[in-house]
MMTF fields as JSON, N, C-alpha, C and O atoms, coordinates in Angstrom:
{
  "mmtfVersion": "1.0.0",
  "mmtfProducer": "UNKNOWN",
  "numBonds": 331,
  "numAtoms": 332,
  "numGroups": 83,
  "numChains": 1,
  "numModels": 1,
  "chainsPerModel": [1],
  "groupsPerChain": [83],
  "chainIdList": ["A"],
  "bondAtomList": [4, 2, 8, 6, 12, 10, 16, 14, 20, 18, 24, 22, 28, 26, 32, 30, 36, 34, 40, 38, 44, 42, 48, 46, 52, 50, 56, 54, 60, 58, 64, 62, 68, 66, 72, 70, 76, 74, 80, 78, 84, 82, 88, 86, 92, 90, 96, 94, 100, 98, 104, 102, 108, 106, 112, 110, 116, 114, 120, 118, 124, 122, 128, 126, 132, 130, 136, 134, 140, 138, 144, 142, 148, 146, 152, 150, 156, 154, 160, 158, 164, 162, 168, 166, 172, 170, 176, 174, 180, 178, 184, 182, 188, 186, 192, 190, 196, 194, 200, 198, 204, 202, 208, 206, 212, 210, 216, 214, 220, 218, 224, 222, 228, 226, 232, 230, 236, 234, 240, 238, 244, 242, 248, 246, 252, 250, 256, 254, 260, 258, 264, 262, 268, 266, 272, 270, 276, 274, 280, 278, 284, 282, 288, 286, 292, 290, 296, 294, 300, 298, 304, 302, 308, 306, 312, 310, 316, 314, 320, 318, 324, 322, 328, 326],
  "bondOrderList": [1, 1, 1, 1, 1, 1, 1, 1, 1, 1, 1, 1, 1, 1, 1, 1, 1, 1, 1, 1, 1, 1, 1, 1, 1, 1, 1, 1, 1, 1, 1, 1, 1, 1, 1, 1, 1, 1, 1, 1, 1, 1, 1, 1, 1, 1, 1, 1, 1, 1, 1, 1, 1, 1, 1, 1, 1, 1, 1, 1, 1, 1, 1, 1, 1, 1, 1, 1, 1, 1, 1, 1, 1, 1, 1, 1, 1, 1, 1, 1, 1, 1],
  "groupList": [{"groupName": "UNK", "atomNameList": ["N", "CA", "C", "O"], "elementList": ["N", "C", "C", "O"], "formalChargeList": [0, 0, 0, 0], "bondAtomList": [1, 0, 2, 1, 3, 2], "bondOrderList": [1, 1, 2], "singleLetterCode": "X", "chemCompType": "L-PEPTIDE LINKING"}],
  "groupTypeList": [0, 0, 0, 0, 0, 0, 0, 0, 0, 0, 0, 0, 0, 0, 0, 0, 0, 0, 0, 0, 0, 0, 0, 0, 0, 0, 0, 0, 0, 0, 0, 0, 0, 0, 0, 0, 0, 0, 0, 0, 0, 0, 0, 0, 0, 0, 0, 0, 0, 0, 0, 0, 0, 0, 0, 0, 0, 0, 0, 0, 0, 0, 0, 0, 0, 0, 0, 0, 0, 0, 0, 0, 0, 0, 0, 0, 0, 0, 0, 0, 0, 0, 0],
  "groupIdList": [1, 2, 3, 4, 5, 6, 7, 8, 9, 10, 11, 12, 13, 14, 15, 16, 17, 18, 19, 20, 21, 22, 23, 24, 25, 26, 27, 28, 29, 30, 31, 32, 33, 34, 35, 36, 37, 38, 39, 40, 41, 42, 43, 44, 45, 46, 47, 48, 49, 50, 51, 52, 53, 54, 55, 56, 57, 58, 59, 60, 61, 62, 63, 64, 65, 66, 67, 68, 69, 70, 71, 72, 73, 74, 75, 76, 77, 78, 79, 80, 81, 82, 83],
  "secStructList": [7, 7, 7, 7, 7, 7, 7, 7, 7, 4, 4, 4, 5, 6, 6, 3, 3, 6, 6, 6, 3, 3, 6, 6, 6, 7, 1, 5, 7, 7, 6, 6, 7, 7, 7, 1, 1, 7, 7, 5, 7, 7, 3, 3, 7, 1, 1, 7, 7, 4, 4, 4, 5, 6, 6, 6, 6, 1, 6, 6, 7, 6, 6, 6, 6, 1, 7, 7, 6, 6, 3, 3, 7, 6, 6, 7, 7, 5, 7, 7, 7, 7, 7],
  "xCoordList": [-12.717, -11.986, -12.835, -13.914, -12.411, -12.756, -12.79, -11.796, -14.11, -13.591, -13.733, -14.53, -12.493, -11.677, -12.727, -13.146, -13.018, -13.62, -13.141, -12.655, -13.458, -12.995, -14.173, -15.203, -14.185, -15.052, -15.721, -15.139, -17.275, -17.854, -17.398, -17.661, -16.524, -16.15, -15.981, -16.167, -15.475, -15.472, -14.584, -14.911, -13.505, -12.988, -13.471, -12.778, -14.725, -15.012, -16.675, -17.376, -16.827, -18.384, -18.725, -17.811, -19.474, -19.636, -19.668, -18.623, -20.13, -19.739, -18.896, -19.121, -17.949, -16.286, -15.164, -14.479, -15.058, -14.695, -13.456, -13.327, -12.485, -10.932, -10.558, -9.638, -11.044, -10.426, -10.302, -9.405, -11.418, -11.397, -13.349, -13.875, -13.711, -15.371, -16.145, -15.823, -17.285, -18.304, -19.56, -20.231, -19.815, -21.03, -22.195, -22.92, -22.438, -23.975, -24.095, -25.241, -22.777, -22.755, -22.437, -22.746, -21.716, -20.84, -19.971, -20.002, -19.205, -18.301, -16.758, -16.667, -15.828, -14.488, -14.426, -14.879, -13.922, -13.985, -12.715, -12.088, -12.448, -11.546, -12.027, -13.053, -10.554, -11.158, -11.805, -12.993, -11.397, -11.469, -12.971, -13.59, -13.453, -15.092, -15.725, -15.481, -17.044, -18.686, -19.571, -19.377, -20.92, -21.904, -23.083, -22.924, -24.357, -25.358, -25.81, -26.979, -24.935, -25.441, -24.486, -24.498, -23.67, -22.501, -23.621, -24.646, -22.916, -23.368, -22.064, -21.109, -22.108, -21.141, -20.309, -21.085, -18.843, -18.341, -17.923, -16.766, -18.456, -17.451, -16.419, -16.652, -15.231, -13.671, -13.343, -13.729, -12.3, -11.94, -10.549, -9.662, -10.723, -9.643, -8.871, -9.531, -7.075, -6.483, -5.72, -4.967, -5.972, -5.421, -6.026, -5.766, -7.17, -8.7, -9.732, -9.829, -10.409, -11.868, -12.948, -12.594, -14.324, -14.87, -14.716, -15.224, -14.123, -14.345, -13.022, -12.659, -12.584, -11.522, -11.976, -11.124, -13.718, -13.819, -15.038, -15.462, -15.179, -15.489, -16.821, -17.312, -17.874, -18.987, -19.589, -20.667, -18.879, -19.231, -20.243, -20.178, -21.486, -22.525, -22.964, -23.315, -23.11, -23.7, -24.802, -24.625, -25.742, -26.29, -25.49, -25.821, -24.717, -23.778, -23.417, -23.56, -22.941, -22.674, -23.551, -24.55, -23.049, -23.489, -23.717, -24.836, -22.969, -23.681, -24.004, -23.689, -24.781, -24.895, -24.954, -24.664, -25.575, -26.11, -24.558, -24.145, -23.797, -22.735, -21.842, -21.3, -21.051, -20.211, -19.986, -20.709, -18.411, -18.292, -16.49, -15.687, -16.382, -15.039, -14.019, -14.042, -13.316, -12.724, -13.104, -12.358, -13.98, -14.669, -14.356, -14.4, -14.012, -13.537, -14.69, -14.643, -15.692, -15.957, -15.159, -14.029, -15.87, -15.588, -15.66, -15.124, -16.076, -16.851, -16.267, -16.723, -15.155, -14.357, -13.724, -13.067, -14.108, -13.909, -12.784, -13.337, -11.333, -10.634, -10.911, -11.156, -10.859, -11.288, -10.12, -9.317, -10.329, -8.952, -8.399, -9.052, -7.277, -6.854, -6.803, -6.11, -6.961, -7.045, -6.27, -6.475, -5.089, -4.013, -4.623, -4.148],
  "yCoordList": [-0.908, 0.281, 1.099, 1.604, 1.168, 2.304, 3.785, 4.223, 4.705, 5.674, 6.666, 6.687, 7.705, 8.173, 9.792, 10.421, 10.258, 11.594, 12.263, 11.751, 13.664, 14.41, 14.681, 14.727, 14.876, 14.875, 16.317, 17.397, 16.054, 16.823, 17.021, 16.302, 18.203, 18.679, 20.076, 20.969, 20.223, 21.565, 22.868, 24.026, 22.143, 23.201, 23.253, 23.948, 22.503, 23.181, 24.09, 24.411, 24.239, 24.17, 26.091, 26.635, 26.67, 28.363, 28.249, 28.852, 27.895, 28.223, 27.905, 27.949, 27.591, 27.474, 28.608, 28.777, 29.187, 31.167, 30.774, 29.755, 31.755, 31.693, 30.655, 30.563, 29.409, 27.926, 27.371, 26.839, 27.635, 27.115, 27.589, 27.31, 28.084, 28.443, 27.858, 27.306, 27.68, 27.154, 28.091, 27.992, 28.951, 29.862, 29.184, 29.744, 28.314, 27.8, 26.966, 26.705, 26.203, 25.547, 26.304, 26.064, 27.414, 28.325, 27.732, 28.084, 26.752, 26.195, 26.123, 26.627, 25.56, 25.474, 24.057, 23.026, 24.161, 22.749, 22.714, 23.73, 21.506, 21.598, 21.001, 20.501, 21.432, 21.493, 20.216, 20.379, 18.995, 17.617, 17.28, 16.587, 17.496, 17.516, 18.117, 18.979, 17.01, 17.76, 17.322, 16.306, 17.998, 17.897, 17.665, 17.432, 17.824, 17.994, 18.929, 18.988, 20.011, 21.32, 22.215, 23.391, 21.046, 21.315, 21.918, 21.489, 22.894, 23.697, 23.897, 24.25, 23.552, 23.476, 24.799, 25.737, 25.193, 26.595, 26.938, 26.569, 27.481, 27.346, 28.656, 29.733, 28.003, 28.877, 28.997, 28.356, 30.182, 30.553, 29.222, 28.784, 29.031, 28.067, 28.213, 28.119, 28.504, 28.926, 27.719, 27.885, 26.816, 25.353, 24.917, 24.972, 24.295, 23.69, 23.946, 23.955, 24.13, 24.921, 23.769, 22.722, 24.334, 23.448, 23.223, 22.148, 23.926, 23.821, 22.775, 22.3, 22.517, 20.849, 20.011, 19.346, 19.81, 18.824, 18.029, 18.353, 17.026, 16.023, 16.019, 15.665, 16.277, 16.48, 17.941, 18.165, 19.237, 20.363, 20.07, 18.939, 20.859, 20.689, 19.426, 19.055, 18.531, 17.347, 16.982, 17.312, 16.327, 15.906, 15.292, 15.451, 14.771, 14.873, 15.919, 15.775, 16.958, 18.119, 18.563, 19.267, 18.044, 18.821, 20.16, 20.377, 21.014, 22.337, 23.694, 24.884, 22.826, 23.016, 24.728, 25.289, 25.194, 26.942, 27.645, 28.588, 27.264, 27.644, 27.402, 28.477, 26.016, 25.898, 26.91, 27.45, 27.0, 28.32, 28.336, 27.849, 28.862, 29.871, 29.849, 30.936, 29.074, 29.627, 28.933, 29.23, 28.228, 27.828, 26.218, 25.742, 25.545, 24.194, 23.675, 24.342, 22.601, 22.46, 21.012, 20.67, 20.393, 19.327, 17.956, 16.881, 18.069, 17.176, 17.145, 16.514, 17.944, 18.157, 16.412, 15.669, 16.263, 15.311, 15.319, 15.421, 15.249, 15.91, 15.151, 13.945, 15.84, 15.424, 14.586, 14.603, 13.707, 12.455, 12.527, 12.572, 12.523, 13.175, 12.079, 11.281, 11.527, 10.628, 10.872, 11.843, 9.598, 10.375, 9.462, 9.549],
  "zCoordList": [-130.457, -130.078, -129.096, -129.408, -128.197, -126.981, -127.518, -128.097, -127.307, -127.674, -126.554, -125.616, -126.98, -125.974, -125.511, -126.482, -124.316, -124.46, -123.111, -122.102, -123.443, -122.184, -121.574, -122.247, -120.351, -118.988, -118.915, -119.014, -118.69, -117.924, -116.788, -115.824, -116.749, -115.535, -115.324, -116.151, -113.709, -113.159, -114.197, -114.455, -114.556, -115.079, -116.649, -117.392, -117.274, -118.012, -117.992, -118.951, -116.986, -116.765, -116.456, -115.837, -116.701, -116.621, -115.276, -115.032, -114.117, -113.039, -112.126, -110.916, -112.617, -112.365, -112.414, -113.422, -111.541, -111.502, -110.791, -110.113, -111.028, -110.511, -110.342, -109.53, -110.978, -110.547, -109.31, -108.656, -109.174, -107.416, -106.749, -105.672, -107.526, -107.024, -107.473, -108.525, -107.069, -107.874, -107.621, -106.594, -108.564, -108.426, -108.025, -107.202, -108.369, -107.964, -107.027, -106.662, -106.263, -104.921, -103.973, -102.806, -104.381, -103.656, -102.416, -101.237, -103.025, -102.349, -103.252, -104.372, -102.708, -103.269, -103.906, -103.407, -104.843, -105.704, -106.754, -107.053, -107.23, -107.799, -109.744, -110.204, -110.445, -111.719, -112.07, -112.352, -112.142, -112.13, -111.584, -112.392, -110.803, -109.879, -110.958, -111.802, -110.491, -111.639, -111.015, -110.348, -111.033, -110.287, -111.488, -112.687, -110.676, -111.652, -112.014, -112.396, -111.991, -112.175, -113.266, -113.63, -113.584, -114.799, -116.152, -116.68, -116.282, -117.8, -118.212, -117.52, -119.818, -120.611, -120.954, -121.135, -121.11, -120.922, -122.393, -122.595, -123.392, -124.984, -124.462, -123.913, -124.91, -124.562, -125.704, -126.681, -125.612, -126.768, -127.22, -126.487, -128.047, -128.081, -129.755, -130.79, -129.705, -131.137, -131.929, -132.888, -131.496, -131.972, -132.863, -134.065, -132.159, -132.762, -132.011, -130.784, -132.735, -132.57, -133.438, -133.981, -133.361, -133.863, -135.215, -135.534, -136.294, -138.021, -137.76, -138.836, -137.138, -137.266, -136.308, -135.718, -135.851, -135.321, -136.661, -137.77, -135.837, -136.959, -136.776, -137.848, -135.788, -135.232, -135.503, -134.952, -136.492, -136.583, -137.284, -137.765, -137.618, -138.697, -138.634, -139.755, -137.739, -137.964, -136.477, -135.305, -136.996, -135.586, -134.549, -133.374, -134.782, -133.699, -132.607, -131.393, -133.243, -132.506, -131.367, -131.513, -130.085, -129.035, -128.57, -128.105, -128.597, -128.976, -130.091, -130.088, -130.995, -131.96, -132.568, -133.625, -131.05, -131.762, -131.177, -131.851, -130.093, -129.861, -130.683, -130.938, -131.647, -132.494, -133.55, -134.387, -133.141, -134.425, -134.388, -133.592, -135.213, -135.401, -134.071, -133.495, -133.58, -132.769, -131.271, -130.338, -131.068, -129.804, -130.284, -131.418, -128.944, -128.432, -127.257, -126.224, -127.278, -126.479, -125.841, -126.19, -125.009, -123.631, -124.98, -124.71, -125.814, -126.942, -128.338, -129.291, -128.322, -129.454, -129.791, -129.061, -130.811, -131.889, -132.966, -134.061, -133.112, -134.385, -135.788, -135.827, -136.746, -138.022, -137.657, -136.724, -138.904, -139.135, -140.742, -141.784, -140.571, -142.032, -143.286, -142.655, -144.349, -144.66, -145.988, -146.716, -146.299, -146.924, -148.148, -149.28]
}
């Protein structure tokens, strides 16, 4: 099984401003584009957040001191429900 992940990219990265800037190239870019200068953005997110990903509290978890309440990162994992 392939496993499936979402992209280091522009539109999730902190210097990605009005959807279309890039603070630290200071050029126009689009969301889909990533560089090497991608830093990770935690958003507020009301769906799932990290306490329903499967990687919360575990070495797994990529950003470990950011995960919380309410925040979705690029790395979100969903628990799997097991009947």
């Amino acid at each position: 099984m392939m496993n499936v992940q979402l992209a280091k990219c522009c539109a999730n990265c902190e210097h990605f401003i009005n959807g279309q800037i890039c603070t630290k190239q200071e050029i126009t870019v689009s969301e889909n584009q990533v560089c090497e200068l991608y830093t990770f953005k935690p958003v507020i997110h009301h769906d799932d957040d990290c306490l329903k990903c499967s990687k919360f509290n575990t070495g797994n978890c990529a950003h470990p001191k950011k995960a919380s309440e309410g925040i979705m990162c690029t790395v979100w994992y969903p628990r799997m429900a097991h009947a």
